[in-house]
C-alpha positions as CSV (number, residue, x, y, z in Angstrom):
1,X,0.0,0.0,0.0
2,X,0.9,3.8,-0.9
3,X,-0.2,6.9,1.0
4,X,0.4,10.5,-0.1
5,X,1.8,12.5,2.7
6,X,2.7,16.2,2.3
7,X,3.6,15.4,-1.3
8,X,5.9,12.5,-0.8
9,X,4.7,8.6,-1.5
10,X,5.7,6.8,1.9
11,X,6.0,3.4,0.7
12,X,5.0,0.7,3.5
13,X,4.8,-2.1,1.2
14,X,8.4,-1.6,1.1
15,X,10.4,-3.2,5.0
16,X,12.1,-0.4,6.7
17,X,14.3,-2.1,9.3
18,X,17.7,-0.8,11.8
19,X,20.5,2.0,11.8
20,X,23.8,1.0,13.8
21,X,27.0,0.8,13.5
22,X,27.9,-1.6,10.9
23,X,31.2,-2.7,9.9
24,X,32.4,-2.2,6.2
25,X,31.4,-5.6,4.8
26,X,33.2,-4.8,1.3
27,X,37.0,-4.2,0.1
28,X,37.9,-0.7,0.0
29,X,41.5,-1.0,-0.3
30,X,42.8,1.7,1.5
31,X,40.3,4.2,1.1
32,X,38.3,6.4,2.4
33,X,36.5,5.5,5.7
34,X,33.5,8.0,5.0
35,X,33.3,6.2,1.4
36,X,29.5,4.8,0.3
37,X,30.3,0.9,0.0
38,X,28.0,-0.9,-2.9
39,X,27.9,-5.0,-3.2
40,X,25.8,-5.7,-6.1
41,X,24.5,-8.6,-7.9
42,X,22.6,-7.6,-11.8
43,X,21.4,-9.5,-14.6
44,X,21.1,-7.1,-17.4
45,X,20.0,-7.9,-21.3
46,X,21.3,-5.0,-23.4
47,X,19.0,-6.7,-26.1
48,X,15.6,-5.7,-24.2
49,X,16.8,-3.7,-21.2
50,X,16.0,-6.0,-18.7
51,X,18.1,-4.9,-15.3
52,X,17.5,-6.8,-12.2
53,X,19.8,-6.1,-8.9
54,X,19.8,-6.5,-5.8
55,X,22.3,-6.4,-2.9
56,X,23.6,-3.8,-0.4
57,X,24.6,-0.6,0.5
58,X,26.6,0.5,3.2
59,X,25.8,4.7,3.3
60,X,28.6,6.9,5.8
61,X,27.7,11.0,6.2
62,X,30.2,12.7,5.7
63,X,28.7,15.6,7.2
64,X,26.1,15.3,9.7
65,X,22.5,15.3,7.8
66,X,18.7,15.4,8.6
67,X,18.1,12.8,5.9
68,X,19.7,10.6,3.0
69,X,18.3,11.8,-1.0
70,X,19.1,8.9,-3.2
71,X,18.0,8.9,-7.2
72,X,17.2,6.1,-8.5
73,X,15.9,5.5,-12.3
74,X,11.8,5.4,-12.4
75,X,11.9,2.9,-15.0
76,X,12.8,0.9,-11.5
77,X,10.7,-1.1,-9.6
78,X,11.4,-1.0,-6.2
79,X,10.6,-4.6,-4.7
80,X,12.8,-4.8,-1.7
81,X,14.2,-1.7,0.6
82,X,15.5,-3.1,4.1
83,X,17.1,-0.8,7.0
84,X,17.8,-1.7,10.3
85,X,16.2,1.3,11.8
86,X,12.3,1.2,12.3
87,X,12.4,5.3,13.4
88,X,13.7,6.0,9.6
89,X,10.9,7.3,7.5
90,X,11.0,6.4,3.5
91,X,10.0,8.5,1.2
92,X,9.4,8.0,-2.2
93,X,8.7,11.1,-4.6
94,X,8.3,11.2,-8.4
95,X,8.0,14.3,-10.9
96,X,11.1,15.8,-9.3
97,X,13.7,18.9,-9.8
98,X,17.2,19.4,-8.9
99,X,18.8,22.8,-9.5
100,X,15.4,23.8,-11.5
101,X,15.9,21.1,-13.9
102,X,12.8,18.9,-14.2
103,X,13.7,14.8,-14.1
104,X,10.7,13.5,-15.0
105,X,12.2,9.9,-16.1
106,X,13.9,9.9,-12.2
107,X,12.8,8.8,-8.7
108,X,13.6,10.7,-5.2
109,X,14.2,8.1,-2.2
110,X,14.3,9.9,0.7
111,X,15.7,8.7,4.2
112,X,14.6,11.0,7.1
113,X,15.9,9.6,10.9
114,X,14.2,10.7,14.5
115,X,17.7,12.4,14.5
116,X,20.4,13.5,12.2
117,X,22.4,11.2,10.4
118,X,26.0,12.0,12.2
119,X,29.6,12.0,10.6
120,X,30.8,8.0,10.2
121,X,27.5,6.7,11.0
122,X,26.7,3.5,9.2
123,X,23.6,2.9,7.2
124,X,23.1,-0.3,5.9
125,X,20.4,-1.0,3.5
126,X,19.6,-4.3,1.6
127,X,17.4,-3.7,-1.8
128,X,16.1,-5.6,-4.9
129,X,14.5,-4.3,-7.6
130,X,14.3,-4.6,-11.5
131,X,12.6,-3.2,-14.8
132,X,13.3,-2.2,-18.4
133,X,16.1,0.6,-18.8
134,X,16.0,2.3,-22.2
135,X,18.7,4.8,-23.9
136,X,15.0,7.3,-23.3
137,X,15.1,6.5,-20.0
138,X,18.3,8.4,-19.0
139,X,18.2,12.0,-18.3
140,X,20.9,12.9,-15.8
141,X,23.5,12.4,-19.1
142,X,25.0,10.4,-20.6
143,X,24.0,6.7,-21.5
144,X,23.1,4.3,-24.3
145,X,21.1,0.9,-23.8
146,X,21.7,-1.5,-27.2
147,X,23.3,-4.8,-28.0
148,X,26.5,-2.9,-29.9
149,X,27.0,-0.4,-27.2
150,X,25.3,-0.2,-23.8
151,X,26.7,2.4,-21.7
152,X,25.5,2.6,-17.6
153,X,27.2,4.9,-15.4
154,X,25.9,7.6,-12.8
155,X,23.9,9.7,-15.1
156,X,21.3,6.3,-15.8
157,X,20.4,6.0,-12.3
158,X,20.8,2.7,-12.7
159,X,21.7,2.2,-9.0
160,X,20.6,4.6,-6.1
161,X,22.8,7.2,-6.2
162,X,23.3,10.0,-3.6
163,X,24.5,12.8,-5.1
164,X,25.7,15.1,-1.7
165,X,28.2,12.0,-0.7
166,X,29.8,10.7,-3.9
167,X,32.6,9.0,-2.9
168,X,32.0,5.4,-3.7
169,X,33.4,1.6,-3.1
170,X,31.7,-0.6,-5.4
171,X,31.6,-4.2,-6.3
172,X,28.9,-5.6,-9.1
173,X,28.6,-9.5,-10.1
174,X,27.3,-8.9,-13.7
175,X,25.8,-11.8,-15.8
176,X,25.0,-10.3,-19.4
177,X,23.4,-12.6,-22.4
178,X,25.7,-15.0,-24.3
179,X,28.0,-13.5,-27.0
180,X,28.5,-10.2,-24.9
181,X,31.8,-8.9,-22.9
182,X,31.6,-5.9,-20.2
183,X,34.3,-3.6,-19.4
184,X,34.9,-1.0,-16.8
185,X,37.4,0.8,-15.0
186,X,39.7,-1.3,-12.3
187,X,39.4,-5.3,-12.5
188,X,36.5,-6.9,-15.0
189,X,36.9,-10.3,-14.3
190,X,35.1,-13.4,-16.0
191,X,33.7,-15.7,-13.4
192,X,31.7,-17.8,-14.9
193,X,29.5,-18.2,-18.1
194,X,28.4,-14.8,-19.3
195,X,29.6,-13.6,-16.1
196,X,32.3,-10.9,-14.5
197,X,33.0,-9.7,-11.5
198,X,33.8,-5.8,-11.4
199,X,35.5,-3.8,-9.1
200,X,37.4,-0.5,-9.2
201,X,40.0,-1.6,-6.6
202,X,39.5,2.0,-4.7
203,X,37.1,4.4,-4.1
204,X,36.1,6.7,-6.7
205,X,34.1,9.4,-7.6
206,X,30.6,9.1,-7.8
207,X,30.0,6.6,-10.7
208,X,29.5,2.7,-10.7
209,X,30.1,2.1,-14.6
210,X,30.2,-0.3,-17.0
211,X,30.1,-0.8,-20.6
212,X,28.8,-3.9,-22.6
213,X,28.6,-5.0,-26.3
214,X,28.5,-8.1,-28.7
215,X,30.8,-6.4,-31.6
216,X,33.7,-4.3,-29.7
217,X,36.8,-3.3,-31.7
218,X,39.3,-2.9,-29.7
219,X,43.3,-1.8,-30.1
220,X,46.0,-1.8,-28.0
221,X,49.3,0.0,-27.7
222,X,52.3,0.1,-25.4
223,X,54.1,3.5,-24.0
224,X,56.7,1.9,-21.4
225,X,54.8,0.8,-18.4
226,X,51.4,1.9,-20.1
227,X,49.3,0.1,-21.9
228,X,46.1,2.0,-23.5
229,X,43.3,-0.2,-25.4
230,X,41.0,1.7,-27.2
231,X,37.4,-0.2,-27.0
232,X,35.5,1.3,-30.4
233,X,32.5,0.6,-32.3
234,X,33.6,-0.1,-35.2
235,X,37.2,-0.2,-36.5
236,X,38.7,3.9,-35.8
237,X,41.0,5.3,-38.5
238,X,41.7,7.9,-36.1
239,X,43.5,5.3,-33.8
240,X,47.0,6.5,-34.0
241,X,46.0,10.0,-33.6
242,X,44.0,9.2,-30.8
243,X,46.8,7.4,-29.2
244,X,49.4,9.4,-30.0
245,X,47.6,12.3,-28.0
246,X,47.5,10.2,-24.9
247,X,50.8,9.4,-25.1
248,X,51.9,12.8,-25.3
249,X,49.7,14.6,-23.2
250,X,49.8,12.2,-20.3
251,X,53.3,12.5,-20.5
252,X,53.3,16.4,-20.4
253,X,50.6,16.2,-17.2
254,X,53.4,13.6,-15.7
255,X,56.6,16.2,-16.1
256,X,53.7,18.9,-14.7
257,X,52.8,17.0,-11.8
258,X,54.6,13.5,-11.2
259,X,52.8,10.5,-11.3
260,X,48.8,10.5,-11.4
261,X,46.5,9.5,-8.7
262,X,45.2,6.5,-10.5
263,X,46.2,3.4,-12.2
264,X,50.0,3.3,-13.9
265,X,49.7,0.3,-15.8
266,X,46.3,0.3,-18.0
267,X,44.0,3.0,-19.4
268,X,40.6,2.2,-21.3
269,X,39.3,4.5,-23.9
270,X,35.9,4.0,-24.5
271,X,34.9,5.8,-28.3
272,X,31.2,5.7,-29.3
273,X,32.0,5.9,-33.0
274,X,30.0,5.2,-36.1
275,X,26.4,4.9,-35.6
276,X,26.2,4.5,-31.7
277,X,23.0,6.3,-30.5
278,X,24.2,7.9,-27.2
279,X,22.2,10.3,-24.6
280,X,24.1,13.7,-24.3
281,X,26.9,12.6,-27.3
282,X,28.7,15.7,-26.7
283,X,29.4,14.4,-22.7
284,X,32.9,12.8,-21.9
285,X,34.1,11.5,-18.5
286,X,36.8,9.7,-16.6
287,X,36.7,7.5,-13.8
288,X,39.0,5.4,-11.3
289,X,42.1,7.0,-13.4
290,X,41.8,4.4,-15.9
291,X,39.2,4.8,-18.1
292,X,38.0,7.6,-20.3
293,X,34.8,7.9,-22.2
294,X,35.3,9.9,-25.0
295,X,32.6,11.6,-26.4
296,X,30.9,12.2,-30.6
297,X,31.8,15.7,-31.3
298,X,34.3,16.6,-34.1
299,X,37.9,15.6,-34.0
300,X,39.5,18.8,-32.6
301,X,36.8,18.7,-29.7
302,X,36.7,15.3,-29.2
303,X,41.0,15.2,-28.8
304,X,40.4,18.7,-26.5
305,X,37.8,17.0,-24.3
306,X,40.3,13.6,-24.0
307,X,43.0,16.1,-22.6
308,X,40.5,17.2,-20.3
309,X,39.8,14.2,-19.3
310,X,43.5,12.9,-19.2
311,X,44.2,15.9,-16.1
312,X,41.2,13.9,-14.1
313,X,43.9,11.2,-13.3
314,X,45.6,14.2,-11.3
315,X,42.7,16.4,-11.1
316,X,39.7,14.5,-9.5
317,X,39.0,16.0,-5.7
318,X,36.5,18.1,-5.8
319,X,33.1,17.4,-4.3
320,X,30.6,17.2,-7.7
321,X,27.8,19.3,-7.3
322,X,29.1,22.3,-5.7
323,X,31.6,25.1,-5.9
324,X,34.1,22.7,-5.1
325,X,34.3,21.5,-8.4
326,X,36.5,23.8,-9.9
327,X,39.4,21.7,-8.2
328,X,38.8,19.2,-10.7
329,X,36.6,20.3,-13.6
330,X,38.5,24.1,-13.7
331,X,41.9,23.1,-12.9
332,X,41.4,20.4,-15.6
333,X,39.6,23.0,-18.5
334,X,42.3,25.0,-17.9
335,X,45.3,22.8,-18.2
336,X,43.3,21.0,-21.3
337,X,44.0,24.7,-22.7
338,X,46.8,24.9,-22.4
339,X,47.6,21.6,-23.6
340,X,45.8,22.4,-26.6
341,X,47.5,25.4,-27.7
342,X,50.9,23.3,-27.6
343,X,49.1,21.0,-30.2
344,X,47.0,23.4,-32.4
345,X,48.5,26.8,-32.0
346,X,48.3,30.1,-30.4
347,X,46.0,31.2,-32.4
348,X,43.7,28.5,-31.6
349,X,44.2,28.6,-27.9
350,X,43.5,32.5,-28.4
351,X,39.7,31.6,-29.9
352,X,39.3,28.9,-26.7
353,X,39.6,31.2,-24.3
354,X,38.0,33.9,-26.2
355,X,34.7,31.8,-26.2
356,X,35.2,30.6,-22.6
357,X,35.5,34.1,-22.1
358,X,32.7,35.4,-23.9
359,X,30.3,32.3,-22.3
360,X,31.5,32.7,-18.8
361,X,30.5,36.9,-19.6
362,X,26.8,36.0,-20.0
363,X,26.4,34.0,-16.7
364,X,24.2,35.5,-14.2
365,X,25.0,33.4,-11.6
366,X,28.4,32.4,-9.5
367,X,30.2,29.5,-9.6
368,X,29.8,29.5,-6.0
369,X,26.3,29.3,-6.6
370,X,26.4,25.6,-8.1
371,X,24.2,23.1,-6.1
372,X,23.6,19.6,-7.9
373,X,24.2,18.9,-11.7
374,X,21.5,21.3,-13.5
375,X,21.6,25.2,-13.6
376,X,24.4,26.9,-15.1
377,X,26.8,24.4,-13.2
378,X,28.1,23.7,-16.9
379,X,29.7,27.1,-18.4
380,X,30.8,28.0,-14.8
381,X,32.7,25.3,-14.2
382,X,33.9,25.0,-18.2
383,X,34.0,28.4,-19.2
384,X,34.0,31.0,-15.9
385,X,36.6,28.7,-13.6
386,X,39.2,28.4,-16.4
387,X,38.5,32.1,-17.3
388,X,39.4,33.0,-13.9
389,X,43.1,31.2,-13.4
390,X,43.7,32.1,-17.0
391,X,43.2,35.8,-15.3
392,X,45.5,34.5,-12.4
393,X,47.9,32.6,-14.8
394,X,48.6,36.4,-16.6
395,X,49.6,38.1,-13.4
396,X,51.6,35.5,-12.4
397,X,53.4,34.0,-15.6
398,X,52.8,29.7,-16.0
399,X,55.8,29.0,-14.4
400,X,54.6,30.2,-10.4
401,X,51.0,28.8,-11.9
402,X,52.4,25.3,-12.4
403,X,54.3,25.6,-8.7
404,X,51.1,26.9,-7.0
405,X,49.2,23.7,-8.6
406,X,52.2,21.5,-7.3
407,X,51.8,23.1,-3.9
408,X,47.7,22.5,-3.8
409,X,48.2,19.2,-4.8
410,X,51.4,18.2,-2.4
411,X,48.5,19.7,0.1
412,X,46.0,17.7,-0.9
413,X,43.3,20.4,-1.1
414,X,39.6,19.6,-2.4
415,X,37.6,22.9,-2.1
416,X,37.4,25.7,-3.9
417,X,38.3,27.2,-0.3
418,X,41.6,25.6,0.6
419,X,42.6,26.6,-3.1
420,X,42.0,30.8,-2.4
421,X,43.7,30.3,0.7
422,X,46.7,28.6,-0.8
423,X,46.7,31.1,-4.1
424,X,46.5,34.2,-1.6
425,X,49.4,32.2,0.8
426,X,51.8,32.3,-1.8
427,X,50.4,35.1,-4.6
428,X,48.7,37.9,-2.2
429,X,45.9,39.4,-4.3
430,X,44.8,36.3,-6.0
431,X,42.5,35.5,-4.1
432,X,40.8,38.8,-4.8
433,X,41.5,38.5,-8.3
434,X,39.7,35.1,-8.1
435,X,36.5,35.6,-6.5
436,X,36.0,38.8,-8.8
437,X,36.3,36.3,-11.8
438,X,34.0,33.4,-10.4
């Protein structure tokens, strides 16, 4: 049974059982301790769209919270939704908007406690549910549900996903359809017949992906310790080029910065070439430091956006969703820029920043101003953050610029705070000069 209560469906059809402290019942390496732990099991049929999972979750506030928003894809049913804790309320709320951007295609769970949710408390919750995903059914991003190239990541909803706490430990037993092979980033391991065992190996940032298909072509090249395989729809003409600018700018981000964050030894590109029908086509994205999804725009764009995405291995902290972005979405904008202008000239770096410029001019809002993924969260972050340290970048000259981004990093700093404070510490006035550009 369903009742309407002050707007929100309060599903008590659905067990609501116990909040405690748990301990972390799945390998994190040696991550983070506030990190949102995932164990699931799915059967998915890229054929038809058939998903069923279920398993656990294992959800740690990093900041004390009067309740838990998880997103979860409303082509979902939601058969089986167990906590420990019968004084949590569940909420269950369709038609939804985050940031003023209407998700119509995506479900709100809420979680609301007697009492706050504190820092390193442990919520465990164990959950089934299944339905038919379709490429129409995304909406958060990008996606693509077909037998030559399925695509599931954060932006399907395809698992709850909570977008305030997005670091994430995640293990998924994945049985596809005969004739299919998965890949994603960290380990994808066959363990039986049409089935792998997945797991990034540390926590990362917000996305459980995966990527299936029964007609992959993949390449592969060397460069010393690194070996790069390019996963394509059909066979890529651009190859070399393609690989030839990961060489090269990985090794100029490696000279910048030392070695990356994430994985030394393997990197998988992920092109959606040919006639792949993807949601938001123009949308590339990195995870776990070893795999890139690049995205359909034209060559030029599609080679700046995989520099972009290459600084991610070095240039990941930020917190999505808020202000705190620019540490890894500017910074890496920025140096894609300038990486850029190396390979295509001054004049062309000249029109990038022109346009970044001319966007970032037409924003009425603040990049401290971004809450969630809608809004104008897009050009501040892509156009107004890089505007602002290419502002900082001509007062200073690149060298100090490439020692003040050595010194945030030695410091490990994540926010858009720590990084003022650090630019002020050692340039005084940049911090002004900053916040009058953001």
């Amino acid at each position: 049974m369903v009742r309407l209560f002050h707007g929100l469906f309060f599903a008590s059809a659905v067990t609501i059982t116990s909040f405690m402290s748990l301990p972390a019942y799945a390998a994190c390496g040696a991550g983070d301790e506030l990190a949102n732990i995932y164990d699931l099991d799915a059967t998915f049929s890229p054929t038809s769209g058939e998903l069923s999972v279920r398993g656990k979750m294992l959800l740690v506030p990093d900041a004390e919270t009067s309740s838990v928003e998880l997103l979860l894809n409303k082509a979902m049913k939601l058969e089986r939704f167990e906590i420990a804790d019968d004084t949590v309320k569940l909420a269950i709320e369709d038609d939804i908007e985050i940031s003023g951007q209407a998700l119509p295609r995506t479900r709100r769970i809420s979680l609301i406690p007697a009492h706050s949710f504190g820092v390193g408390d442990h919520l465990e919750i164990e959950l089934q549910y299944s339905g038919r995903l379709t490429t129409e059914d995304i909406e958060l991003g990008r996606g693509a549900v077909s037998p030559d190239w399925t695509e599931l990541t954060f932006e399907a909803a395809w698992y709850p996903i909570w977008l305030n706490e997005p670091i994430i430990c995640s293990t998924v037993d994945l049985v596809l359809p005969e004739g299919f092979e998965v890949i994603g980033p960290g380990a994808t391991i066959p363990i039986g017949t049409n089935r792998w065992y997945l797991d990034p190996g540390a926590p990362v940032l917000g996305r459980i992906t995966f990527a299936a298909s029964n007609s992959w072509t993949v390449e592969r090249r060397q460069f010393g310790p690194l070996t790069i395989a390019l996963y394509s729809a059909i066979p890529e003409p651009r190859a070399p080029q393609i690989f030839g600018t990961v060489e090269d700018t990985y090794s100029y981000y490696r000279e910048l910065f030392g070695e990356p964050d994430g994985s030394e030894q393997s990197m998988t590109l992920l092109l959606p070439n040919g006639q792949v029908a993807l949601k938001q086509p123009n949308q590339s994205y990195s995870t776990n430091g070893d795999f890139i999804a690049m995205d359909q725009s034209d060559p030029i764009v599609q080679l700046d956006a995989l520099n972009h995405e290459i600084a991610h291995l070095w240039w990941s902290a930020g917190k999505p969703g808020t202000q705190d972005e620019f540490v890894s979405e500017s910074i890496s904008e920025y140096l894609a820029m300038r990486r850029g202008g190396q390979i295509w000239g001054e004049d062309w770096l000249r029109q990038r920043r022109a346009s970044a410029a001319a966007r970032a001019e037409e924003i009425p809002s603040s990049l401290r101003d971004i809450d969630g993924p809608g809004g104008d969260r897009q050009s501040l972050l892509y156009d107004r953050g890089p505007t602002a340290l290419w502002a900082l970048h001509e007062r200073i000259g690149e060298e100090a610029m490439d020692a003040l981004l050595l010194s945030v990093r030695a410091s490990e700093i994540d926010t858009l705070e720590g990084f003022l404070t650090k630019a002020e510490i050692e340039h005084p006035g940049s911090a002004r000069l900053l916040n009058e550009k953001l």
